[in-house]
C-alpha positions as CSV (number, residue, x, y, z in Angstrom):
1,X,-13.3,3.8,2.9
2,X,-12.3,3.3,-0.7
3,X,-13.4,6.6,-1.6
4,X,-11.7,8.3,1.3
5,X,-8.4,6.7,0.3
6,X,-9.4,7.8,-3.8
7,X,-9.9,11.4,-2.1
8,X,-6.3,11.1,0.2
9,X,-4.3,10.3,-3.0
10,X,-6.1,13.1,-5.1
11,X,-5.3,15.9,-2.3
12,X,-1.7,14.4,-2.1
13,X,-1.4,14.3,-5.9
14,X,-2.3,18.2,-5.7
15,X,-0.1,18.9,-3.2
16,X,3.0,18.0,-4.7
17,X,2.3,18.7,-7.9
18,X,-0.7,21.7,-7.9
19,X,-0.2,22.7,-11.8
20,X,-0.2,19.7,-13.6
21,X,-3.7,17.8,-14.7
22,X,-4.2,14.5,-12.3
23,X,-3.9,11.3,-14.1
24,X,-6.8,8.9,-14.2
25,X,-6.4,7.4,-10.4
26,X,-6.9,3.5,-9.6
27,X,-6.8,2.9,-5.4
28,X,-7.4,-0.4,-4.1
29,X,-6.8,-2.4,-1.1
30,X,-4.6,-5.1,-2.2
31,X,-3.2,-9.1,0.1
32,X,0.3,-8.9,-0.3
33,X,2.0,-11.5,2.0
34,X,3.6,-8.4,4.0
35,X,3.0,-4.4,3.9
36,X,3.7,-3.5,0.4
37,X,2.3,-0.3,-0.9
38,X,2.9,0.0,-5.0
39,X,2.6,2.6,-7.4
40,X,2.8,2.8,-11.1
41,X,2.0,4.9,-14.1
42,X,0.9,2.9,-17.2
43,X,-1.0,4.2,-20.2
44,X,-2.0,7.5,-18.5
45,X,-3.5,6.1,-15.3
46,X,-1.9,5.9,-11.7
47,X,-2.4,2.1,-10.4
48,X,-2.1,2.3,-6.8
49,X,-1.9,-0.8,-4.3
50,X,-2.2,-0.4,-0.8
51,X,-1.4,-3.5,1.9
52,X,-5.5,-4.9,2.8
53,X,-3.5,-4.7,6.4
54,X,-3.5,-1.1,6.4
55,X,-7.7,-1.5,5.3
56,X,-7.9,-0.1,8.7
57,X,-5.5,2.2,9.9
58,X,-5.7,5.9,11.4
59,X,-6.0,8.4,8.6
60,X,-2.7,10.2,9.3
61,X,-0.9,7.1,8.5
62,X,-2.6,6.3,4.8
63,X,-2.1,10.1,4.0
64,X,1.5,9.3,5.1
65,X,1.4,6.5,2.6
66,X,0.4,8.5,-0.2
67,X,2.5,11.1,0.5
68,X,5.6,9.0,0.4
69,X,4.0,6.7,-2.9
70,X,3.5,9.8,-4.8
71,X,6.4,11.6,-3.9
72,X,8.3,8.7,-4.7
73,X,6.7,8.3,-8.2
74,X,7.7,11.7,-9.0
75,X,10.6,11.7,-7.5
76,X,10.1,14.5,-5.0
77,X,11.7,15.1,-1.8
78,X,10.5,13.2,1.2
79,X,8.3,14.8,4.2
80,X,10.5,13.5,7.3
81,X,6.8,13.9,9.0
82,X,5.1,11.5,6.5
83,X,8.0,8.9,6.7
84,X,8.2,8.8,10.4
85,X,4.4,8.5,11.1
86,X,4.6,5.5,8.6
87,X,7.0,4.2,10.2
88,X,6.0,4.1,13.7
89,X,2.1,2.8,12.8
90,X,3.9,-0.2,10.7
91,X,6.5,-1.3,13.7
92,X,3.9,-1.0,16.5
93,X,3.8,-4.2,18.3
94,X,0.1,-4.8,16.8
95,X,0.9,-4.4,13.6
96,X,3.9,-6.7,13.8
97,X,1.6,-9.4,15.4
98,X,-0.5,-8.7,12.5
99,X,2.1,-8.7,9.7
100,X,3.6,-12.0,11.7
101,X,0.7,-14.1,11.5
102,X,0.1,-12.8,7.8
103,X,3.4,-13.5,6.6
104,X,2.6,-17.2,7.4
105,X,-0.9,-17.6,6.1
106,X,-0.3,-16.3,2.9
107,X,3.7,-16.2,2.8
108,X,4.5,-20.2,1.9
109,X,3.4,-22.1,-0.9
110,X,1.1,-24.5,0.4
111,X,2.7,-28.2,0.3
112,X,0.1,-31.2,-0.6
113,X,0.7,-34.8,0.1
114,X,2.6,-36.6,-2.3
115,X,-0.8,-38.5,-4.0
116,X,-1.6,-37.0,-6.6
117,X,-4.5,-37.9,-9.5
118,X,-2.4,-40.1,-11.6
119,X,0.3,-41.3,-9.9
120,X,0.8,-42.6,-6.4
């Protein structure tokens, strides 16, 4: 899948901007505690993170996402289409069971008991 989702930002770079050379890309799934999707453009290269919870959703919605993440960077006009179809995939009642139970795993620093190596 991580080529297909290499492939989805390349077409999307293209897209909306079809004469200038692609930079260097860099897609990876990434464990935020919620659905974060980040993009940045350091030294030449584009450094995408996508939310591991998206890891496996539809198609439609991770071109959404890339639509929207590189339109963004490049500050390019939104496609309403891209926006709602993101949208509605992340506040379906799965995906906010998922994001719920997430959110608590990995949301909270994990508190210890108060015995610790040296002291009591």
């Amino acid at each position: 899948m991580q080529t297909g989702l290499h492939q989805l930002f390349h077409e999307t770079y293209r897209d909306l901007r079809p004469r200038s050379p692609i930079p260097e890309l860099k897609v990876e799934f990434y464990s935020f505690a919620n659905i974060n999707n980040t993009i940045r453009l350091r030294e030449g290269r584009l450094l995408v993170r996508v939310s591991d919870l998206l890891e496996g959703a539809p198609e439609y919605v991770l071109r959404a996402i890339a639509h929207i993440l590189v339109a963004k960077m490049y500050r390019k006009p939104l496609d309403r289409e891209h926006v709602t179809r993101y949208r509605r995939y992340i506040s379906a009642q799965h995906m906010s069971r998922k994001t719920h139970l997430v959110r608590q795993i990995r949301g909270r620093k994990q508190i210890g008991s108060p015995h610790g190596i040296a002291y009591d």
